[in-house]
C-alpha positions in Angstrom: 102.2 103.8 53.5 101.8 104.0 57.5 105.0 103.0 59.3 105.1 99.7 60.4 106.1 100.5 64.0 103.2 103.1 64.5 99.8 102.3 66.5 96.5 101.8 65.0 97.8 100.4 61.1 95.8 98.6 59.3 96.5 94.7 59.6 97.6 94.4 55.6 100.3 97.1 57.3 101.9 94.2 60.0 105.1 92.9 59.6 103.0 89.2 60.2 100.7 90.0 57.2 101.3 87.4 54.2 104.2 85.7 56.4 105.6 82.9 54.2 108.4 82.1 56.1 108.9 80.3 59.4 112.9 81.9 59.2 111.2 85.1 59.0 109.0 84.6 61.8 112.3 83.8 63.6 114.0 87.0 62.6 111.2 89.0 63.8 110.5 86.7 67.3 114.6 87.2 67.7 114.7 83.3 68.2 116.2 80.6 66.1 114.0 78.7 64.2 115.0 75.6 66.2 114.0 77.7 69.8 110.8 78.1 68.4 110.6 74.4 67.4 110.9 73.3 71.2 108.6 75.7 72.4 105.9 74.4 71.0 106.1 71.6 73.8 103.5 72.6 76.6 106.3 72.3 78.9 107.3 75.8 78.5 103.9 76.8 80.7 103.6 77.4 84.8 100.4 76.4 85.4 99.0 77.0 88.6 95.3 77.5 90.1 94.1 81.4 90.9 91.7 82.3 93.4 89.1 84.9 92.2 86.2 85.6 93.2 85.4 83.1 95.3 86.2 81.0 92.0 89.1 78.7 91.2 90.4 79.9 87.8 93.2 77.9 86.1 96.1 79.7 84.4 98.7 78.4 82.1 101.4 81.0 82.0 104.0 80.9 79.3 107.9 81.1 80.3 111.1 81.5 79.6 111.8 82.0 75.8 108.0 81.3 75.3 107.2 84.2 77.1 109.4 86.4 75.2 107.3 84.9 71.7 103.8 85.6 73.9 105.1 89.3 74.5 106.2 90.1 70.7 102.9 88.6 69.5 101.1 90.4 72.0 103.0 93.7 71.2 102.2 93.4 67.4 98.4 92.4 67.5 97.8 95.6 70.0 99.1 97.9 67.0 96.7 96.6 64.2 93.9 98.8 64.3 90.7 97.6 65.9 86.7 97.7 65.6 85.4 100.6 67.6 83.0 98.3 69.8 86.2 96.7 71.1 87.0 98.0 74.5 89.4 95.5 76.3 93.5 95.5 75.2 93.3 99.1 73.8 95.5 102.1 74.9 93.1 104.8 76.3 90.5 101.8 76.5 88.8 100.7 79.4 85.8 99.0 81.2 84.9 102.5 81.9 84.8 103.5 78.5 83.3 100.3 77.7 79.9 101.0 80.1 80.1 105.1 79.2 79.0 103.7 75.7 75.8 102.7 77.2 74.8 105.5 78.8 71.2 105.6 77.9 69.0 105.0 80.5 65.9 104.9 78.7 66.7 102.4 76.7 66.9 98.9 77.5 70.2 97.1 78.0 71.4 93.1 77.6 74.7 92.0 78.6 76.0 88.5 77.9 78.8 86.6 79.2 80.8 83.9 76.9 81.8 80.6 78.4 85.1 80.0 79.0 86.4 82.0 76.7 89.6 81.6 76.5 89.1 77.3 77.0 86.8 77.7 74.1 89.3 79.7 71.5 90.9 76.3 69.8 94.2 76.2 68.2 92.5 75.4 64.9 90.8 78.9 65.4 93.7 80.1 66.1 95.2 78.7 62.7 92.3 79.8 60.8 92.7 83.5 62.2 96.6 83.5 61.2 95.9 81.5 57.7 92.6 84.0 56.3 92.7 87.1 58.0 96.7 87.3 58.2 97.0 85.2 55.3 100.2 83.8 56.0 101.2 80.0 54.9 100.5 77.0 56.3 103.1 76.0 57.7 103.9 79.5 59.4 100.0 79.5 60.8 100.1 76.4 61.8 103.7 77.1 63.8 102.1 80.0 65.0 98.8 78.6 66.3 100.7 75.8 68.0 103.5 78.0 70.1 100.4 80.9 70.9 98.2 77.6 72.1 98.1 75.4 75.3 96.8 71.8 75.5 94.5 72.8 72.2 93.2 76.4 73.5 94.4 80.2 74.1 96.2 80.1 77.6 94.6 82.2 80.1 97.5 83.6 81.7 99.7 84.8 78.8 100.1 88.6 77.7 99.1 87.4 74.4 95.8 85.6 75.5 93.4 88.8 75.0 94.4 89.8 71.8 94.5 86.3 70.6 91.2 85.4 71.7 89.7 88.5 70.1 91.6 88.0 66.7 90.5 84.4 66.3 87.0 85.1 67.2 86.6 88.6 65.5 84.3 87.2 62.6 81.7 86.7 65.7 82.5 89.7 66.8 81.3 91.2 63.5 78.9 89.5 62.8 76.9 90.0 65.9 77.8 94.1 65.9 76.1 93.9 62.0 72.9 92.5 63.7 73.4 95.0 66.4 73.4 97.6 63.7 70.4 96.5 61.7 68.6 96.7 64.9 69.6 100.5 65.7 71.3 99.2 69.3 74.8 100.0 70.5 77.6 97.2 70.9 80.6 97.1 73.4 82.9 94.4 73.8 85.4 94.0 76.7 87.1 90.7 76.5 84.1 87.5 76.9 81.6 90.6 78.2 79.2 91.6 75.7 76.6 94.7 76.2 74.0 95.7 73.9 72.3 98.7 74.9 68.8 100.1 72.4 65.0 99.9 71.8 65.3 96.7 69.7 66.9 94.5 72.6 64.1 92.1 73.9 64.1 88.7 74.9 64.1 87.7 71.1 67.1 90.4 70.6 69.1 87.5 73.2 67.3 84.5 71.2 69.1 85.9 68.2 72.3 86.9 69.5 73.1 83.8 71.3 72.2 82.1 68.1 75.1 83.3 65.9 77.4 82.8 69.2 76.7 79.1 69.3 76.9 79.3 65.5 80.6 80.0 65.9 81.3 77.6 68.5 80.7 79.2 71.8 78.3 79.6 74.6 76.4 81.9 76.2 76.9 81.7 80.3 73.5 81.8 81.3 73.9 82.5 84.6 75.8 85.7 83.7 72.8 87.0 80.8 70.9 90.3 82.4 68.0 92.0 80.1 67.6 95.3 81.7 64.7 97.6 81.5 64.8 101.4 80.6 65.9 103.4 83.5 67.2 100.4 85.6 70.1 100.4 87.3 72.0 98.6 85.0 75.6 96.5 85.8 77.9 97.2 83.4 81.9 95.9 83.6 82.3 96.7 87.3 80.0 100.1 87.0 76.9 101.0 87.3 74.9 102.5 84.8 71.8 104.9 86.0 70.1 108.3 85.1 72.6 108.6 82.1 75.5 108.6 84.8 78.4 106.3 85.7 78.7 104.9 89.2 81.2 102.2 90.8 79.6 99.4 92.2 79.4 99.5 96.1 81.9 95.8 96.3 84.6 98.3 94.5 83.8 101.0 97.0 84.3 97.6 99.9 87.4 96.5 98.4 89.2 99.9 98.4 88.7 100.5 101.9 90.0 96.8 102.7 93.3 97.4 100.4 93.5 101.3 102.0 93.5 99.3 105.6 96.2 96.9 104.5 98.2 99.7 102.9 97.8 102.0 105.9 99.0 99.5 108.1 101.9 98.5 106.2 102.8 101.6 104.0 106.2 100.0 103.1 104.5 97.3 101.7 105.1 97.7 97.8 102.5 95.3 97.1 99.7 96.7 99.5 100.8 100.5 97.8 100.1 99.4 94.0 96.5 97.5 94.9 95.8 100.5 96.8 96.9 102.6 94.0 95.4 100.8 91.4 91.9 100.9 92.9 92.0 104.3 93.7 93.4 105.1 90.0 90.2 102.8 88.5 87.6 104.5 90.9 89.1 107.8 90.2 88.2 107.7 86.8 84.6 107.6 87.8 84.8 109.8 91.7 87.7 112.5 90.3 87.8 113.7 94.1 89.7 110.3 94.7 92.7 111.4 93.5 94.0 113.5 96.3 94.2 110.6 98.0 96.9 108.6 95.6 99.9 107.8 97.1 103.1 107.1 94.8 105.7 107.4 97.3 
């Protein structure tokens, strides 16, 4: 049997598979039963508006002893093995592995955006996920679905929130990489970003697909759909995709050299030092000759 505490088991192999217990949801949480009775309340959330983008994003983040339950969730969801095509809230996992799937330039490519995503991932799919995947009892789903929730929906600024989302809407997820299949094209998913790269994507390929996304509840952000032709530069997760190479896209390029002005201008500033590392560490990944200029100091 693979250890419980090891990476990549298989779900029946969680310590939350067949839970029929709310005490022993407690004993694994490390919370009384009666903490995890108040938490439910959506008082245990900061929520706060986010500026990205040029976009106002809400985010409900979880707090105190509801943070705690978020982070444990979180911690045991990211150890049950996933699908291949899933790219986002995976060790060694990445946007940039996510677009090096499509590298095939002479093929045609379609990526698709879901609509508020995490808005759109209900508490009762959340119960559903926890009651017939996990199949744990009611009363432990439904105790579940109701503390991982806010105001009837995944939050979108818990540590949990990723996973979650994924989990509860993985029978789409499936469902549209079978159809993939049949149709000899290559699936990635990272997070509400869906990329389909092969010679059966058309516009009817996107009729189709969007289809069996509305069929399980969601929408397809049309503003955010892209068919792209064979040997097309092609926008994939924040890279670029052309003559079977990776590239950043030029705005990454733009907002390194604002965060290397900041830092350079105030080196002492923690804050500046980790955007400016962690740009340089993402565009490093796809310009190696970056790395000299990493500064962990």
């Amino acid at each position: 049997m693979t250890p419980r505490c090891s990476a990549n088991y298989d779900i029946s192999q969680s310590i939350l598979y067949k839970l029929h217990s709310k005490k022993k949801l407690s004993e694994i949480l490390g919370l009384p039963l009666s903490v995890l009775k108040i938490c439910k309340n959506d008082s245990y959330y900061s929520c706060f508006d986010l500026e990205q983008k040029n976009k106002i994003r809400s985010i409900q983040q979880p707090i105190d002893q509801l943070f705690i339950i978020h982070q444990r969730i979180a911690s045991l969801l990211t150890r049950i093995y996933h699908p291949d095509y899933l790219h986002s809230g995976r060790k060694k996992h990445s946007i940039i592995t996510n677009a090096s799937q499509h590298l095939i330039s002479d093929k045609k490519t379609l990526t698709i955006d879901i609509e508020k995503f995490f808005p759109s991932t209900t508490q009762n799919k959340v119960f559903h996920f926890f009651r017939t995947i996990f199949k744990q009892s009611v009363d432990v789903a439904d105790l579940l679905s109701h503390l991982l929730t806010f105001n009837n929906h995944v939050p979108t600024g818990s540590p949990v929130s990723m996973s979650l989302a994924f989990w509860a809407n993985k029978n789409l997820f499936d469902e549209l990489s079978r159809f993939s299949k049949n149709r000899n094209t290559i699936m990635t998913v990272y997070v509400d970003d869906l990329t389909f790269t092969g010679s059966g994507v058309n516009s009817n390929f996107l009729k189709n697909a969007s289809k069996i996304i509305e069929k399980h509840n969601l929408k397809v952000k049309k503003s955010k759909v892209f068919l792209y032709k064979e040997n097309q530069a092609k926008f994939i997760t924040g890279t670029v995709v052309l003559n079977n190479k990776l590239e950043a896209e030029f705005k990454q390029f733009k907002a390194l050299r604002v965060s290397e002005f900041l830092f350079l201008n105030d080196p002492k500033n923690e804050v500046y030092r980790n955007a400016y590392n962690g740009r340089l560490a993402f565009l490093s990944q796809i310009k190696p000759n970056l790395k000299i200029k990493m500064n962990f100091k």
